[in-house]
Structure formats: C-alpha cells, structure tokens
N, CA, C and O of each residue as an XYZ file, in Angstrom:
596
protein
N       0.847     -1.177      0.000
C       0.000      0.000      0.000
C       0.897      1.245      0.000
O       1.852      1.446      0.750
N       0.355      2.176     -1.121
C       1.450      3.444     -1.170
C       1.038      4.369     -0.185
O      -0.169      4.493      0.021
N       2.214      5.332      0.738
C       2.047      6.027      1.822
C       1.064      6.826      1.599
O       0.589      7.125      2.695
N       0.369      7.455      0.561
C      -0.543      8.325      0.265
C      -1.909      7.546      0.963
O      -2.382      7.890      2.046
N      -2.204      6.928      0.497
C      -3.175      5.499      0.277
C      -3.058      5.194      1.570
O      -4.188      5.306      2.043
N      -2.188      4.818      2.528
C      -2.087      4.747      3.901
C      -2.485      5.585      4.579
O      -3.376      5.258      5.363
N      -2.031      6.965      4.583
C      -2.339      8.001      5.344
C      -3.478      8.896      5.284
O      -3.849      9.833      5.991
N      -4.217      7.978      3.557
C      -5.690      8.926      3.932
C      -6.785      7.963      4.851
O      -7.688      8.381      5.575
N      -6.334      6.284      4.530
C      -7.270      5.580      5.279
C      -7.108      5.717      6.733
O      -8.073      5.391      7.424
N      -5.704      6.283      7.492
C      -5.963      6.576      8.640
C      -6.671      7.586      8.768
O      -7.683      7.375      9.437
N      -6.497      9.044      8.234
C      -7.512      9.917      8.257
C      -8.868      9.694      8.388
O      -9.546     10.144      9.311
N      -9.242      9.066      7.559
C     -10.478      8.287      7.605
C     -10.825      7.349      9.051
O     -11.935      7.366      9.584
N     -10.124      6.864      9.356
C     -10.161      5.612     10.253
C     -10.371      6.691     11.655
O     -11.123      6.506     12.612
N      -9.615      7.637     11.455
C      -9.526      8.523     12.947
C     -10.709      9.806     13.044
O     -11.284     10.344     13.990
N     -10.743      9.981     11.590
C     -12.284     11.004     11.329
C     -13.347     10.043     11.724
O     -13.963     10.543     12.665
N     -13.911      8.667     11.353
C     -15.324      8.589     11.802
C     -15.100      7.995     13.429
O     -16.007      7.897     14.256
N     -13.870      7.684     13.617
C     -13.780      7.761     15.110
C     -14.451      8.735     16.066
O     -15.310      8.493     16.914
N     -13.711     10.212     15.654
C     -14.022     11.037     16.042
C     -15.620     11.423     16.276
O     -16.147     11.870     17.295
N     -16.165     11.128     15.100
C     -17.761     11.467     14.585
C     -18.426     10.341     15.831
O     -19.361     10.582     16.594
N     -17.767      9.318     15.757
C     -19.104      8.085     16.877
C     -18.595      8.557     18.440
O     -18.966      7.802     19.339
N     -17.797      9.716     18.831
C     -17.745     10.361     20.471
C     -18.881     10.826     20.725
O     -19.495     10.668     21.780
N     -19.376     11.668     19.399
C     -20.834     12.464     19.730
C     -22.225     11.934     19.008
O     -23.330     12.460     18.880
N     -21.658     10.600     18.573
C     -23.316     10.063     18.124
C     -24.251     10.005     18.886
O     -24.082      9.617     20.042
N     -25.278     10.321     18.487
C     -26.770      9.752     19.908
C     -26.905     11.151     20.534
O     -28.015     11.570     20.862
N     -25.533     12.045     20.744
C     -25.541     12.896     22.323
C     -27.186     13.752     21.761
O     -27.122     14.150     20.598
N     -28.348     13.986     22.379
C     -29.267     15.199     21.794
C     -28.303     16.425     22.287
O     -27.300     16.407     23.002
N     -28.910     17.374     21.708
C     -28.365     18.955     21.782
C     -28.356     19.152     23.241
O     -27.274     19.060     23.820
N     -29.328     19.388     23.848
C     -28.658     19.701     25.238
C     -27.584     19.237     25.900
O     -27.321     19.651     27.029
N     -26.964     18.478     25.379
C     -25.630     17.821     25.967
C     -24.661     17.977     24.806
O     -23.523     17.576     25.046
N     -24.846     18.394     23.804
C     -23.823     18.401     23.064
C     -23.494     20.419     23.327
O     -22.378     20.856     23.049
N     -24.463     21.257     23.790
C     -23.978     22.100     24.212
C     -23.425     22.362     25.251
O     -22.680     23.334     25.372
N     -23.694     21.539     26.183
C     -22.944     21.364     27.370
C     -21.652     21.873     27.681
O     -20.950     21.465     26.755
N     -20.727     22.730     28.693
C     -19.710     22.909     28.559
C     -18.987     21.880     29.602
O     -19.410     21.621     30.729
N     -17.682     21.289     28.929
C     -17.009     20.788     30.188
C     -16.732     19.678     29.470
O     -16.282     18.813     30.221
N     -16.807     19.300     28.288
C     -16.514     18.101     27.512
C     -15.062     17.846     27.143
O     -14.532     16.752     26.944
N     -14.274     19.593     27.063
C     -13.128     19.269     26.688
C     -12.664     20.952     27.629
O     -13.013     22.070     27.251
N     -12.121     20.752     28.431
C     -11.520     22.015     29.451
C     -13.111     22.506     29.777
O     -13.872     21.850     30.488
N     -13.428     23.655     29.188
C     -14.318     24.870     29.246
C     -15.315     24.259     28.069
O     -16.527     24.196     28.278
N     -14.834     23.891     27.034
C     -15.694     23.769     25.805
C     -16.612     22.551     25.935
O     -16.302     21.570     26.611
N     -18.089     22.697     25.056
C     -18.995     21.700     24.708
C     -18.400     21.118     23.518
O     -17.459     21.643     22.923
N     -19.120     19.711     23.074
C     -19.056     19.130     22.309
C     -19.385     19.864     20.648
O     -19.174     19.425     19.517
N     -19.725     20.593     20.928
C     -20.488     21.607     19.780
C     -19.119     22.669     19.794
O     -18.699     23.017     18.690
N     -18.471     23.148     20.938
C     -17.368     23.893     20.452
C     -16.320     22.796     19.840
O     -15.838     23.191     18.778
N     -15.898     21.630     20.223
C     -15.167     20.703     19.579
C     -15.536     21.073     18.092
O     -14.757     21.564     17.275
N     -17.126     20.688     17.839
C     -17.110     20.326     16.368
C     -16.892     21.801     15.823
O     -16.154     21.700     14.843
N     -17.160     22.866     16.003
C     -16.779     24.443     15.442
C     -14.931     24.152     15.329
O     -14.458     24.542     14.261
N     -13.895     23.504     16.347
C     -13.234     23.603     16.758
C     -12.265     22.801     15.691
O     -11.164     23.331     15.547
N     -12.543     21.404     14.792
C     -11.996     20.930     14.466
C     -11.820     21.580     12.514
O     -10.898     21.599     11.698
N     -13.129     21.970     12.512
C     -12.720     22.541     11.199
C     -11.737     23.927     10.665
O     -11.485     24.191      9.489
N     -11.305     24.661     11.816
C     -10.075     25.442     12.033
C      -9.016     24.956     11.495
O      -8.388     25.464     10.567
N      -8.810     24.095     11.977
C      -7.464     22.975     11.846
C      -7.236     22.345     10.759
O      -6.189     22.019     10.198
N      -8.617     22.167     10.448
C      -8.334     21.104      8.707
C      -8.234     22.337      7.531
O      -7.756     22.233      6.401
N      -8.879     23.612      8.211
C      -8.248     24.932      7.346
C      -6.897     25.381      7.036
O      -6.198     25.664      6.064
N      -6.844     25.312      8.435
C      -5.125     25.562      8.837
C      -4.064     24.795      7.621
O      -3.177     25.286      6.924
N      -4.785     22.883      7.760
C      -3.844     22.473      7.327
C      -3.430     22.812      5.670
O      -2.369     22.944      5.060
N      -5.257     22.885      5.223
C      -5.331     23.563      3.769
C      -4.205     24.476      3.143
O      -3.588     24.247      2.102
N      -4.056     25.611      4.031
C      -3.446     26.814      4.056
C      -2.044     26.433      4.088
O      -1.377     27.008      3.229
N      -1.260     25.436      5.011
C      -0.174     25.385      5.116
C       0.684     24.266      4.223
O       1.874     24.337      3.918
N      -0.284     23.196      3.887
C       0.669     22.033      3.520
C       1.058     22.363      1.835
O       1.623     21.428      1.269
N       0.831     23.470      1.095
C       0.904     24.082      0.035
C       2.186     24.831      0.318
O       3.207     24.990     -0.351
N       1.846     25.208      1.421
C       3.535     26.133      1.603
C       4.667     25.200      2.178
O       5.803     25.581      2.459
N       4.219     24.015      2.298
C       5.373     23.270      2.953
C       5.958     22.613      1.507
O       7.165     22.565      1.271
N       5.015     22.160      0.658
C       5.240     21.623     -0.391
C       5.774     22.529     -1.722
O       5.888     22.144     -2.885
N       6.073     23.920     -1.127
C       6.923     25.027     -2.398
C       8.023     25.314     -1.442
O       8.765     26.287     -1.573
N       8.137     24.235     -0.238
C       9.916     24.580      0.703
C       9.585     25.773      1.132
O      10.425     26.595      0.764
N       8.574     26.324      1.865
C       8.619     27.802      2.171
C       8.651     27.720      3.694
O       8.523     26.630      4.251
N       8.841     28.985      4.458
C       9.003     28.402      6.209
C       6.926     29.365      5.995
O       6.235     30.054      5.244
N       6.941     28.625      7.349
C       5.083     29.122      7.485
C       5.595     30.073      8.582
O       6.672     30.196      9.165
N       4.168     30.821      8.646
C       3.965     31.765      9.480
C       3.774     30.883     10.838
O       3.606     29.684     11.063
N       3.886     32.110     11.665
C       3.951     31.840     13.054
C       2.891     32.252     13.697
O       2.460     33.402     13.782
N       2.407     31.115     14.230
C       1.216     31.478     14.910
C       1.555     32.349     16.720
O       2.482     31.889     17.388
N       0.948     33.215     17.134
C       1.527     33.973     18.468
C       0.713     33.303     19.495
O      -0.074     33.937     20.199
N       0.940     31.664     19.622
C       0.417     31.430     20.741
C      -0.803     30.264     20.756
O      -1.653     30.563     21.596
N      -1.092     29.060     20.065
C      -2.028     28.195     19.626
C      -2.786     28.549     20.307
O      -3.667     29.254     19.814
N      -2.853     28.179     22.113
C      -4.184     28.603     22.858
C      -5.040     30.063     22.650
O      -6.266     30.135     22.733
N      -3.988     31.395     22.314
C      -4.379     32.331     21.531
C      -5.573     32.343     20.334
O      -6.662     32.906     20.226
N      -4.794     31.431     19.507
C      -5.409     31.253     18.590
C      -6.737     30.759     18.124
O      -7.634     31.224     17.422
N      -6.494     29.424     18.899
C      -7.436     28.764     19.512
C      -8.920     29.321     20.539
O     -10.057     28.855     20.463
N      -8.538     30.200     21.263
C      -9.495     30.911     21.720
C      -9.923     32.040     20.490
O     -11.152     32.022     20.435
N      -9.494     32.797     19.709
C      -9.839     33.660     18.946
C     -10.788     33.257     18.114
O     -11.851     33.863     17.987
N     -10.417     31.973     17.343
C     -11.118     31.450     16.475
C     -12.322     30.450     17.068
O     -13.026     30.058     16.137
N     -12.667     30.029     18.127
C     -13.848     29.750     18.911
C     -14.567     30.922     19.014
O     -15.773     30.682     18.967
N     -14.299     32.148     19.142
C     -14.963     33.544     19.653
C     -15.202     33.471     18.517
O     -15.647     32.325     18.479
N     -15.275     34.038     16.955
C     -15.192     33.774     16.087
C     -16.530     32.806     15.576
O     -17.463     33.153     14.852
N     -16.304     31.600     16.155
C     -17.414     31.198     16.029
C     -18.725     30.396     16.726
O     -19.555     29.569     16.349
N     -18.479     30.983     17.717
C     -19.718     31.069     19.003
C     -20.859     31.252     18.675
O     -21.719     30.465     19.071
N     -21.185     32.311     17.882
C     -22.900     32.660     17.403
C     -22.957     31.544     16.468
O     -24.043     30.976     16.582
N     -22.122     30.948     15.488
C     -22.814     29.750     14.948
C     -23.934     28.904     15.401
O     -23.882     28.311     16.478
N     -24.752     28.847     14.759
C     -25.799     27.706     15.512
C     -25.269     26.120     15.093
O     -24.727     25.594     14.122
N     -25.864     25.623     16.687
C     -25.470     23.628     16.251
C     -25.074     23.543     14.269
O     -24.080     23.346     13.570
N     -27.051     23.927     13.989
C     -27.020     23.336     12.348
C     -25.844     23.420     11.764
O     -25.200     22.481     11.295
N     -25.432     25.009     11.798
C     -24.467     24.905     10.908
C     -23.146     24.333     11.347
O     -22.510     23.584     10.605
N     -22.758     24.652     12.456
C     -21.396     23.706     12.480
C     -21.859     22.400     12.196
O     -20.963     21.669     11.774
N     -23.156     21.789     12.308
C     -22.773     20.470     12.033
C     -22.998     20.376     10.811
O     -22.898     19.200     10.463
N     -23.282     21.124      9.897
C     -23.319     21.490      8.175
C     -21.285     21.550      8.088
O     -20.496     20.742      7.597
N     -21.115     22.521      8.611
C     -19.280     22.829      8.168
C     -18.530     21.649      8.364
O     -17.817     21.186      7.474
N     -18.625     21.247      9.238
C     -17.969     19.958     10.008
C     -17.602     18.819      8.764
O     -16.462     18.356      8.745
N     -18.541     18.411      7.795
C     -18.191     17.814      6.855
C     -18.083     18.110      5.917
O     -17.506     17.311      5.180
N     -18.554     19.428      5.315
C     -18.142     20.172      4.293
C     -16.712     20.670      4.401
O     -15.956     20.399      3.469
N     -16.363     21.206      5.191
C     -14.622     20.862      5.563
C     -13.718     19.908      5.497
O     -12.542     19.916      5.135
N     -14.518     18.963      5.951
C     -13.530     17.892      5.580
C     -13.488     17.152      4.477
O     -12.560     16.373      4.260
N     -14.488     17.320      3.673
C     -14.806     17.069      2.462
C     -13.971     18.014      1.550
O     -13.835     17.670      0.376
N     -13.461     19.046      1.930
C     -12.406     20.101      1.224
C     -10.779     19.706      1.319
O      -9.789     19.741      0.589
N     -11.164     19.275      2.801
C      -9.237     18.306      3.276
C      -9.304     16.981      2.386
O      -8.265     16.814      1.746
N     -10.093     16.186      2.229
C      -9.752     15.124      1.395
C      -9.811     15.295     -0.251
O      -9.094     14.681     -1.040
N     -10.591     16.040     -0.512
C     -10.372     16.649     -1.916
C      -8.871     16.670     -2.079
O      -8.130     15.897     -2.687
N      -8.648     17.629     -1.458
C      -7.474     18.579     -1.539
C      -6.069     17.006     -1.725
O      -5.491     16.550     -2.711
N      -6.021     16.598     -0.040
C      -5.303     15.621     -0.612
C      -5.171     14.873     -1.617
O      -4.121     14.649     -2.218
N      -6.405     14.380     -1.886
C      -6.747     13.418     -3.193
C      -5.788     13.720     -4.471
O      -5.392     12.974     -5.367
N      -5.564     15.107     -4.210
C      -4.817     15.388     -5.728
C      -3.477     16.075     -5.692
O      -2.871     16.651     -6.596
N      -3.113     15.845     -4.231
C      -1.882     15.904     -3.790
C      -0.662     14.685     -4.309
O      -0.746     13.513     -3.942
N       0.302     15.128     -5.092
C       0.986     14.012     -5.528
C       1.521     13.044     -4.677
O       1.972     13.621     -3.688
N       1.702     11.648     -4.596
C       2.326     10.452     -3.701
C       3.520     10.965     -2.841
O       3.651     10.671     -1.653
N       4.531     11.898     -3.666
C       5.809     12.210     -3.304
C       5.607     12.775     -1.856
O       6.329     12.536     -0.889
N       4.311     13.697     -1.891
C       4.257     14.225     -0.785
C       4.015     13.943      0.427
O       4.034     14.633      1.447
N       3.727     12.598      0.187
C       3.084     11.677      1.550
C       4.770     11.446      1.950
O       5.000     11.366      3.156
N       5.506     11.378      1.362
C       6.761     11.023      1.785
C       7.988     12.348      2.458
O       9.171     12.156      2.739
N       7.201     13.654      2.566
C       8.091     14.590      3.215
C       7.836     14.631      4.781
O       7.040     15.308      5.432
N       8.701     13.755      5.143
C       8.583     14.459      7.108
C       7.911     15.933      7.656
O       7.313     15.964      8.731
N       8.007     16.661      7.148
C       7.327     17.867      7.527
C       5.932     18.304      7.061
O       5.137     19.076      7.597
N       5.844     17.576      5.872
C       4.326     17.651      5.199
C       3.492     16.471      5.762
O       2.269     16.555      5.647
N       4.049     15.338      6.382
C       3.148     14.487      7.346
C       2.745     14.617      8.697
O       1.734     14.352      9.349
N       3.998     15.171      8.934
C       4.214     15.894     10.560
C       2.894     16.927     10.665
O       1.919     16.847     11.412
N       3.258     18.032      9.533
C       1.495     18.949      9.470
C       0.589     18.213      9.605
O       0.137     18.237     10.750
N       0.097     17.541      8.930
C      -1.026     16.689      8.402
C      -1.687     15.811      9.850
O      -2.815     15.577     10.284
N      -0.681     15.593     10.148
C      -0.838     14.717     11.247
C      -1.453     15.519     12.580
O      -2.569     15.358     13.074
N      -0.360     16.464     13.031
C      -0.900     17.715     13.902
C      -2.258     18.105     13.870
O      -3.057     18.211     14.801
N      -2.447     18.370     12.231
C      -3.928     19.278     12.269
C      -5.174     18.137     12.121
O      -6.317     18.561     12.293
N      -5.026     17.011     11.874
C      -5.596     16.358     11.006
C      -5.863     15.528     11.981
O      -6.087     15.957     13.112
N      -5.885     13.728     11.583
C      -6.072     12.559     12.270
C      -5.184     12.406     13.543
O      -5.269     11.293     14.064
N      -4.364     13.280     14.140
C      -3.924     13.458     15.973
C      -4.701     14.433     16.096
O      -5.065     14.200     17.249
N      -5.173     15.229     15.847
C      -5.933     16.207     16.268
C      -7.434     15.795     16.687
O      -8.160     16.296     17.546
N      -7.695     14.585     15.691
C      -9.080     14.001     15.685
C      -8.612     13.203     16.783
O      -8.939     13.690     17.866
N      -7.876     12.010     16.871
C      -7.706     10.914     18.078
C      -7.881     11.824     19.537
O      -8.581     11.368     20.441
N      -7.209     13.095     19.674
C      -6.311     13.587     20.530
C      -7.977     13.987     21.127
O      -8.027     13.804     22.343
N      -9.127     14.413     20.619
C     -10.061     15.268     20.831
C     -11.718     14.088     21.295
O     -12.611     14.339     22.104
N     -11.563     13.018     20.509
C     -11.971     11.761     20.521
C     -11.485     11.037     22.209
O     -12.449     10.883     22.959
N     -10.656     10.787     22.551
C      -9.909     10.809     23.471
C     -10.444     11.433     24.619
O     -10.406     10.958     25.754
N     -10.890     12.394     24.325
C     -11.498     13.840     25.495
C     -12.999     13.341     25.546
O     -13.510     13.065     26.632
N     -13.610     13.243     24.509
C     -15.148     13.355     24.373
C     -15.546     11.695     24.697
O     -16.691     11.413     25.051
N     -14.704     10.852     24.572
C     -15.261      9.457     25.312
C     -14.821      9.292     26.556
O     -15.377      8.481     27.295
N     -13.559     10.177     27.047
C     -13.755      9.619     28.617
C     -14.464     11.208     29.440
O     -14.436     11.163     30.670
N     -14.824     12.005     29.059
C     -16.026     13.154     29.186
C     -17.444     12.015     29.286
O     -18.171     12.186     30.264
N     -17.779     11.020     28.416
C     -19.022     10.836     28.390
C     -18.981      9.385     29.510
O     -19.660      8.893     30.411
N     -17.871      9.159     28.853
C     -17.623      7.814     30.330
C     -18.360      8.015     31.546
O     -19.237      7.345     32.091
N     -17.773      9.136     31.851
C     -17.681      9.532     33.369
C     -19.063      9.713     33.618
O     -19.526      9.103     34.582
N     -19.945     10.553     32.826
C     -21.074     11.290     33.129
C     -22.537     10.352     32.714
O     -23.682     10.510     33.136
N     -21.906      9.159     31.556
C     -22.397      7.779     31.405
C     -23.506      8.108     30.230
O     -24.623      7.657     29.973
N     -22.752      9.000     29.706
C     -23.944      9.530     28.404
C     -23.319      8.720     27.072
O     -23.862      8.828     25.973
C-alpha cells in the first residue's frame, strides 16, 4: 500500500472515530460545557474545522519549501477562532464539520504520492488532522464515560 493510500485511510479511520464520540448525544448535551476544558461538544465540532483549514493553508507552503507563518500562541489562537465562532448555531457547524472535511480530502486526493513522503508535510497533516481528531476523541469518550452519556 502506497504512503498516500495509507495516510488517507488513517484519516479516515480517525475522522469517523471522532464522529461516533458524539453520536446519539441530543443537543442539550452536546452544548454542554465541560466536555473538553471549558468547551462543549459543539465547540469541539466548530473547533476541528479550524485545523483542517489551517492544514489547507499550510501544507501548500510546505510543499513550495517555504518556512510558514507563526502562529503567536495556539491557545491564543485557539481561543480567537472559537470567539469567532460562538454565534454559529449547532445546524451549521454540524453542516461545516463535513463540508470541511470534504475540502481536506479533496485537496489531498490530488496531492501528488511524493508528498506523503516529506517528514514535515506528514508531521502537518498529522498535527492538524487525524492526531488532532484521536487527541479530541480521546477527550469526548472519557467526558461521556464519566457522566455515562
């Protein structure tokens, strides 16, 4: 199996992971805060399509050898872009949520093989992408463990 071909079926494998933390939850619990620090399950899902933007934005510049910008501070960031999108209602983040990621796998899809093979262009990928999903997945099943939802 070629590394391309590998690394989107983990994507995959770690995206509908992610998706069965919050199956079933109804809305009043998916707004809930406290699922992940401060945030509801509903800021998660606003939360993850940032990242698969991010990666949009960057793995183009990793792949023309360019250095990326510097972010001043992830939790910074991270809080900015939740503020940002707070008035969203449920619907639509849960409209963006796969329309986003439906833009990250595009995108890869027509990303050449070579690129699955640069340490720094997997390293991104990985960060924003399927560890970002495990890492958050991770949070939202032992969040529901506990509370037995």
């Amino acid at each position: 199996m070629l590394k391309k071909e590998r690394t989107l079926n983990k994507l995959e494998t770690e995206w509908q992971a992610l998706l069965q933390t919050w199956e079933g939850l109804p809305e009043n619990i998916l707004l809930q805060p406290g699922a992940v620090g401060h945030w509801s399950v509903r800021d998660v899902m606003a939360h993850i399509p940032t990242w698969e933007e991010e990666a949009m934005k960057a793995l183009p510049v990793i792949l023309e050898g360019k250095p990326l910008p510097r972010y001043m501070g992830i939790d910074a960031f991270n809080a900015r872009e939740q503020e940002s999108k707070r008035h969203l209602p449920l619907e639509q983040v849960k409209e963006e949520l796969p329309a986003t990621h439906k833009k990250l796998v595009d995108y890869l899809q027509k990303v050449p093989e070579s690129a699955f093979g640069i340490p720094r262009f997997i390293k991104r990928l990985r960060l924003d992408t399927f560890g970002h999903y495990r890492e958050h997945a991770a949070q939202i099943s032992a969040w529901r463990a506990e509370r037995g939802y």
